[in-house]
C-alpha positions in Angstrom: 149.9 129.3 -63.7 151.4 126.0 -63.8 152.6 126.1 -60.2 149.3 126.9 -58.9 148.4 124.1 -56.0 152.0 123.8 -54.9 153.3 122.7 -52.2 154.4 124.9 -49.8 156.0 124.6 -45.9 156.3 127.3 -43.8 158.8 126.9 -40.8 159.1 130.1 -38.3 158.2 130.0 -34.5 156.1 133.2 -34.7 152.2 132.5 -34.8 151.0 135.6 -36.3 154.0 135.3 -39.2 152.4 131.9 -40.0 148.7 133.1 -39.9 149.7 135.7 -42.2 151.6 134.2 -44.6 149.3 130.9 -44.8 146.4 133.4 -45.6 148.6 135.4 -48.5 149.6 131.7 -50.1 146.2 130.2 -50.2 144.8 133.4 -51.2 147.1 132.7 -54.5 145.8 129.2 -54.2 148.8 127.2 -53.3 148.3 124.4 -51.1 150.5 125.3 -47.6 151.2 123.8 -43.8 152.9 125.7 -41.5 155.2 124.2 -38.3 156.9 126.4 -35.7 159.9 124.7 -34.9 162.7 122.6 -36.5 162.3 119.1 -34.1 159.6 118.3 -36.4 160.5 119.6 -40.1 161.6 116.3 -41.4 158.4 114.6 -40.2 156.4 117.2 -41.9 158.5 117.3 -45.6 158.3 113.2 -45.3 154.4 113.6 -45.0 153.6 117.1 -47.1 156.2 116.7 -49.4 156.7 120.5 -50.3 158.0 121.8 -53.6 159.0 125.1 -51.3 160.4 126.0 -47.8 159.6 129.5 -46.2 162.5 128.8 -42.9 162.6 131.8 -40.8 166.1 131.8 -39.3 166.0 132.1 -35.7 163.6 130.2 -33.1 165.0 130.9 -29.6 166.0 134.1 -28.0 169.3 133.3 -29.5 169.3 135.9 -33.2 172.5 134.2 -34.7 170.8 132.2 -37.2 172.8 128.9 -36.2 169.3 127.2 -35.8 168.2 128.1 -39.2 171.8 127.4 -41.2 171.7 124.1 -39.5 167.8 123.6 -40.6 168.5 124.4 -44.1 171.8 122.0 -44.3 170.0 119.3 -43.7 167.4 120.0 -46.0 169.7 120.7 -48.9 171.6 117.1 -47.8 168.0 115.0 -47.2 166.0 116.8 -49.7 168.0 118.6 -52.4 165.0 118.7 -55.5 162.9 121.2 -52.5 163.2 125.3 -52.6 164.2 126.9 -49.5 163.0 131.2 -49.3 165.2 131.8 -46.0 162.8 135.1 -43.9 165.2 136.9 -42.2 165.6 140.3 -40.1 167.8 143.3 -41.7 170.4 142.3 -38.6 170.4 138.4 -40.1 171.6 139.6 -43.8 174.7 138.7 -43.6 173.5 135.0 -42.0 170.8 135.1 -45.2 173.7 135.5 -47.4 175.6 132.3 -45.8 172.3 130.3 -46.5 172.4 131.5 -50.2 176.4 129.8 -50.1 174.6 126.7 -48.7 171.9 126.6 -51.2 169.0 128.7 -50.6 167.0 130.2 -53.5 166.7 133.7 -52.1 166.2 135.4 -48.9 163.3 138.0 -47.9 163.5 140.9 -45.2 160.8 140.9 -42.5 158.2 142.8 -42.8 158.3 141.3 -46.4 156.3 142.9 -49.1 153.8 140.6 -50.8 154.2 140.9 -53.9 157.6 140.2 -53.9 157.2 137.2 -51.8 154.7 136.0 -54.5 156.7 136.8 -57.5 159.8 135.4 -55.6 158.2 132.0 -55.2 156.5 131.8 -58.3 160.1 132.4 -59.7 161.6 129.8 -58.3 159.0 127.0 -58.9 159.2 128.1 -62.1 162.8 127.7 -62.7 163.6 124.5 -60.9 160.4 123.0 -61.3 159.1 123.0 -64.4 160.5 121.1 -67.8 162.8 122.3 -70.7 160.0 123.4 -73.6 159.9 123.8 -77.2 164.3 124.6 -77.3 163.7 125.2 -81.2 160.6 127.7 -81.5 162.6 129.4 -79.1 165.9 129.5 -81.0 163.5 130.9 -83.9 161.8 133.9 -82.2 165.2 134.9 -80.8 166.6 134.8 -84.5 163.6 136.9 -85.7 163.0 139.1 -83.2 166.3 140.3 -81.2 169.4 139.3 -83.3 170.4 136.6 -81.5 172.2 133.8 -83.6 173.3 130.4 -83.0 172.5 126.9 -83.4 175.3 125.9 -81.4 174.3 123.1 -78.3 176.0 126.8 -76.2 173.8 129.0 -77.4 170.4 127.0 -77.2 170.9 126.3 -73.9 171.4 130.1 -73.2 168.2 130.7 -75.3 166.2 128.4 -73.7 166.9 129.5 -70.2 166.1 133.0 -71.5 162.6 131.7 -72.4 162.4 130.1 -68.9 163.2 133.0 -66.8 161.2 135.7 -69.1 158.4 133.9 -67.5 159.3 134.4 -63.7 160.0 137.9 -61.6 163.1 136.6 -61.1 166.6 138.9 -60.6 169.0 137.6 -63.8 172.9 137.9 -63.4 174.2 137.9 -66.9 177.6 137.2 -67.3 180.5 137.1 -69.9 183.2 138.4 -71.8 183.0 141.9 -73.4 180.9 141.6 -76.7 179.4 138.3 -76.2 175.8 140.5 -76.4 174.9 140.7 -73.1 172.4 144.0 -73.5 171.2 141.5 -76.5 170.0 139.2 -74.3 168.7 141.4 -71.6 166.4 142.8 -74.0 165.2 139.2 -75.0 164.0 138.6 -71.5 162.3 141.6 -71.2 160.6 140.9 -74.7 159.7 137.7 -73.6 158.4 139.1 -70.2 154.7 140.4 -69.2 156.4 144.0 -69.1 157.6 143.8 -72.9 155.0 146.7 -73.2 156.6 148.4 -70.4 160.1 150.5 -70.6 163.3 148.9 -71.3 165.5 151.0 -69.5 169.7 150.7 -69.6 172.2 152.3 -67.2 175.8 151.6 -67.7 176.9 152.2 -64.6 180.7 152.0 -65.6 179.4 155.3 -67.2 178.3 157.4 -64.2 180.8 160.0 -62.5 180.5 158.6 -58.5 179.3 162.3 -57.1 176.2 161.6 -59.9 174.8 158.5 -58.6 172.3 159.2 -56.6 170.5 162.1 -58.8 170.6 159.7 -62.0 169.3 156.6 -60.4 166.8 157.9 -58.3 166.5 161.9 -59.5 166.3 164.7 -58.1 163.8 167.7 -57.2 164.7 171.6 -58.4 167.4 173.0 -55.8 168.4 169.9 -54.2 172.3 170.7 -55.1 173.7 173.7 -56.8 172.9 173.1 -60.9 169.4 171.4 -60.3 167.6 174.1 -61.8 164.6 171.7 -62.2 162.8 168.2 -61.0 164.7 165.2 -62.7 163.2 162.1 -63.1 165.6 159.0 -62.4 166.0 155.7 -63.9 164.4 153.4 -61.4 161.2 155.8 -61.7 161.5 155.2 -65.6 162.0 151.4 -65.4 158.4 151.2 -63.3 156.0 148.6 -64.1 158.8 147.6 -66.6 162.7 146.1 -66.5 165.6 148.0 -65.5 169.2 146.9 -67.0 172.5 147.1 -64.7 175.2 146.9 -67.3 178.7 146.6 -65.8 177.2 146.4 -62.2 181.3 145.0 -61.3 182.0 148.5 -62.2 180.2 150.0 -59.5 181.7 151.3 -56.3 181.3 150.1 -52.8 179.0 153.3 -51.5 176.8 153.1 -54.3 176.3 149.5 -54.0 174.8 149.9 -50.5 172.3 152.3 -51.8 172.1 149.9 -54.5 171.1 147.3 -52.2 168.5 148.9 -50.3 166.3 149.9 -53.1 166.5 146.5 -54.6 165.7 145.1 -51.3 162.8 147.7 -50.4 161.7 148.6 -53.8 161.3 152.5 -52.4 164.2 155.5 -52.6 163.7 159.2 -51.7 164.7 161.5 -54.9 167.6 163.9 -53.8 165.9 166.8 -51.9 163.0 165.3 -51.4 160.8 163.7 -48.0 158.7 161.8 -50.1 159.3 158.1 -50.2 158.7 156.4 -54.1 157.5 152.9 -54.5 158.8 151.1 -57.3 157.6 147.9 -59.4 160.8 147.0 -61.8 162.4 143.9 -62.9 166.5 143.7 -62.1 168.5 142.5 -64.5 172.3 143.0 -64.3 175.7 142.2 -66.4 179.3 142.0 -65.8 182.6 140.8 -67.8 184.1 140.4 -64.3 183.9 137.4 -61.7 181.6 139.1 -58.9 182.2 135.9 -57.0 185.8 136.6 -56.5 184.9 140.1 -56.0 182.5 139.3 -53.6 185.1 137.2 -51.6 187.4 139.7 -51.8 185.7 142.8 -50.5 185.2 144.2 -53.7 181.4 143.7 -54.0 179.2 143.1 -51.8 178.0 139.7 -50.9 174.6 140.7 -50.2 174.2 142.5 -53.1 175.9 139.8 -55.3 173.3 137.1 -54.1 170.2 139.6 -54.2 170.8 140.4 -58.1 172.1 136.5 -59.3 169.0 134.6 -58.2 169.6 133.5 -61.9 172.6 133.8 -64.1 173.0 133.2 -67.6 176.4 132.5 -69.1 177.5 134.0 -72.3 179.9 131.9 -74.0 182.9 133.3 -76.1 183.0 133.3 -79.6 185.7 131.0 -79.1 183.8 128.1 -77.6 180.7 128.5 -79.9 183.1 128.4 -83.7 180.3 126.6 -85.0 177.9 129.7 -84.7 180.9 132.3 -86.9 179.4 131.2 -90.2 175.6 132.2 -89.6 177.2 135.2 -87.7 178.8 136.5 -91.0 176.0 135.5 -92.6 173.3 137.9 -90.8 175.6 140.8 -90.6 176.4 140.4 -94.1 172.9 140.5 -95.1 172.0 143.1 -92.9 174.4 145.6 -94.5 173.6 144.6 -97.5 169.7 145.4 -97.2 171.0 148.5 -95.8 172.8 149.3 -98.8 170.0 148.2 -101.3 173.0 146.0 -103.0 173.6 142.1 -103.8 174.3 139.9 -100.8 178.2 138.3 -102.2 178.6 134.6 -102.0 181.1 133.3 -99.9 182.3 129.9 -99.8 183.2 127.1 -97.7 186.6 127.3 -97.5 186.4 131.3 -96.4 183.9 130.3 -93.5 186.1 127.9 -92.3 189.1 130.5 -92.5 186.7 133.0 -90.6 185.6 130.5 -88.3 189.3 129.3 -87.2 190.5 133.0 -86.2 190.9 134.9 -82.9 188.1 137.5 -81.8 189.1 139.0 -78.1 186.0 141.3 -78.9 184.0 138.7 -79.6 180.7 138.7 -81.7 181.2 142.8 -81.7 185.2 142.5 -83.4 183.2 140.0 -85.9 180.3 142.1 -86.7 182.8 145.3 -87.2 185.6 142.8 -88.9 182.5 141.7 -91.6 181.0 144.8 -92.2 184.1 146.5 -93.1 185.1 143.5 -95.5 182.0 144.1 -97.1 182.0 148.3 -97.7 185.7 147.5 -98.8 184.7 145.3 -101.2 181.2 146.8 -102.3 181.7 146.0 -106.2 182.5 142.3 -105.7 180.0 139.4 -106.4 182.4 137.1 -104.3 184.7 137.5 -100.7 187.2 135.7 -100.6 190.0 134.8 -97.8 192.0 137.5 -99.3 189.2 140.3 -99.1 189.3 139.7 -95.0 192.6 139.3 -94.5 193.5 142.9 -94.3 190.7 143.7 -91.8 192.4 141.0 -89.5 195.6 142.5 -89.5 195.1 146.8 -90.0 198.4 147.8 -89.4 199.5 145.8 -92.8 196.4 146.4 -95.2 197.2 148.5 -98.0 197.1 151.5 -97.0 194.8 152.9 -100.0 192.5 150.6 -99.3 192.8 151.7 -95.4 192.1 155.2 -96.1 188.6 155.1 -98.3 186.8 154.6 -95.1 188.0 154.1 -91.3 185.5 152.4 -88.7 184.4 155.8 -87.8 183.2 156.9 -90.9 182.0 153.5 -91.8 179.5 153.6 -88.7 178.2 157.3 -89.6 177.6 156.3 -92.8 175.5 153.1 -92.2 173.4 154.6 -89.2 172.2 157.1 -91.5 171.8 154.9 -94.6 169.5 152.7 -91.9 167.6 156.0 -90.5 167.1 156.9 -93.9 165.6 153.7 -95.1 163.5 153.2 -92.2 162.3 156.2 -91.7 163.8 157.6 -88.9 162.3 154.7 -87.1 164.7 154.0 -83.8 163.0 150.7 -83.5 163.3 149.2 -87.4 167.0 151.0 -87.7 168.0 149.3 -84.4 167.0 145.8 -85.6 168.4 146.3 -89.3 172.0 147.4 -87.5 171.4 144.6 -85.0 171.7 146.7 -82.4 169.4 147.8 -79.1 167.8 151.1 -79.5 169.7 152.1 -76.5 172.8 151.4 -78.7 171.7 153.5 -81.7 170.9 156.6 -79.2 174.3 156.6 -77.8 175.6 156.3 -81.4 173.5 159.1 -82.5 174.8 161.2 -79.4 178.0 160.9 -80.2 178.7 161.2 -83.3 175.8 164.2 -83.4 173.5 162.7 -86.3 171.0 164.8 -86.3 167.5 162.4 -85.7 163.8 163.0 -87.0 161.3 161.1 -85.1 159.1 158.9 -87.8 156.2 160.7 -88.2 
């Protein structure tokens, strides 16, 4: 890797700590020095010159954590291009959580487990340490491979963080309004990621009754409560070895999250009725429409949890600050459908996109993709749209309404999911990317609108 000989300083008071975490880092081949108490840290980063800081918290009798908060302060003010991992006790979370405020990278439990420590640092010196790269291959892949358009300076700063973090183990917060394709871009990391052979798995947990937490997250064993007729397995125990996807995470209530919390902090669970303690390998990555940080301050969300899931976060810009990107939007989706639809792709011209590009989505890339797609069934026969063929999808209470009633959405969206099952096969994976959509999408589509579904032999 390209952080391998790195620089890193280890500050905690305990001996043994030190011994064993200098033998798990050079093991890995990085180059570390350890100290055991603050008096001399600035001595020792003016002479080692670390890229990363491993500061315990506490080194006195005294377990407030002042000593460490006032440690890391001064690093971030003296030496703000260095990492800090704070190590911290379970009764110190809350002062790991300050540190995090001030400027720390993350924060481990004692007794840590190694391989998080690893990933955790390698993470990090990957993010803030190494250089922007190769910005338009990137753009290209993500147009090919997971429906991701836009040439806008937005959106290519989006994708090439995506390609950064793919790289790295590290926790990804993604943010924005609803529609912006958040579950779009979570898939792109985990594409991009060692685990893309691994399961994808997405849990809306906006979606799960309160009393049905537990049991679908971490599952369940035969009799554990009345109606478990048999062993479930849960989604964290699906997601192993691969990437697990927290969709509305804001949505989830203040019980859960501390059960939330602990796994991602232990990486184990017990399934409901059951001794046994499950290990577990995954990759977090979470979204939200809502400001956690307000939520956070608030009492609405947890601040440890906040800061233990948005050791990255990636920004999804509205449709209304990325204009620029509508016209190859309508573009794509128009050809998509078309394909779909074996027919002629229509032209369009300047002065429609510009029209397009000037109007209001509060849905976002979704309300454009549905606003498109309906322009173009309506209009089927046509070798040109026009302004005046997507006007009426702008405005449906005032369409005509025989136009109206040849097709609503619903019947619209039956219609093309099994026009793309049928051309591809019954092929989840080729029908999901011709309706640029996830595969999780197209199950839940399927589901509810009962489509009956051939697997491709």
């Amino acid at each position: 890797m390209s952080n391998t000989k790195a620089k890193i300083l280890i500050i905690d008071d305990d001996r043994t700590v030190c011994t064993s975490l200098q033998l798990l880092l050079k093991k890995k081949l990085f180059d570390c020095q350890a100290i055991h108490h603050p008096a001399i840290a600035q001595e020792t980063i003016e002479a080692f010159d670390p890229k990363l800081i491993l500061l315990d918290m506490n080194f006195t009798i005294d377990t407030s954590g002042k000593q460490g908060l006032r440690l890391l302060k001064i690093i971030r003010e003296e030496y703000p291009q260095i990492s800090v991992i704070l190590m911290t006790g379970w009764a110190t979370v809350q002062l790991a959580v300050e540190g995090m405020k001030i400027g720390a990278k993350d924060f481990m439990a004692k007794p840590w487990d190694n391989k998080d420590l690893i990933a955790s640092i390698e993470s990090i010196l990957s993010l803030h340490h190494e250089a922007h790269t190769k910005k338009s291959n990137i753009l290209k892949a993500a147009h090919n491979d997971y429906n991701i358009i836009g040439d806008s300076d937005e959106m290519k700063q989006v994708m090439d963080l995506v390609h950064r973090v793919a790289a790295t183990e590290a926790s990804v917060l993604i943010t924005g309004e609803s529609g912006t394709g958040k579950e779009l871009v979570a898939e792109a990391i985990h594409n991009q990621s060692h685990r893309a052979e691994q399961e994808f798995v997405k849990v809306n947990l906006g979606g799960i009754p309160n009393e049905l937490f537990e049991s679908e997250m971490f599952g369940h064993k035969k009799g554990a409560f009345t109606g478990a007729y048999d062993d479930r397995e849960g989604r964290f125990t699906k997601a192993h070895k691969g990437t697990i996807f927290l969709d509305e995470i804001g949505e989830l209530p203040l019980n859960n999250q501390v059960k939330m919390l602990r796994v991602l902090q232990e990486r184990t669970f017990e399934p409901l009725g059951s001794s046994n303690t499950t290990k577990i390998n995954v990759r977090v990555i979470s979204a939200t429409n809502r400001d956690l940080a307000i939520m956070a301050n608030t009492g609405a969300f947890r601040e440890d949890l906040y800061y233990r899931i948005n050791l990255l976060n990636i920004h999804l810009p509205p449709l209304r600050e990325r204009r620029s990107d509508i016209p190859a939007l309508v573009k794509h989706f128009i050809a998509s459908i078309a394909d779909l639809y074996e027919a002629d792709i229509p032209y369009i011209d300047d002065d429609t996109y510009r029209w397009i590009s000037q109007q209001e989505y509060k849905g976002n890339i979704r309300q454009l993709k549905n606003i498109t797609e309906r322009t173009f069934l309506l209009n089927m026969k046509k070798k040109d749209l026009t302004i005046k063929d997507f006007m009426p999808c702008f405005n449906f209470p005032s369409q005509s309404i025989e136009q109206a009633s040849e097709l609503n959405l619903q019947e619209m969206e039956i219609q093309t999911i099994k026009k793309a099952l049928a051309k591809h096969n019954h092929s989840i994976s080729s029908a999901s990317r011709a309706l640029g959509i996830t595969r999780s999408s197209l199950y839940r589509r399927l589901e509810k609108y009962g489509i009956p579904h051939e697997p491709k032999i």
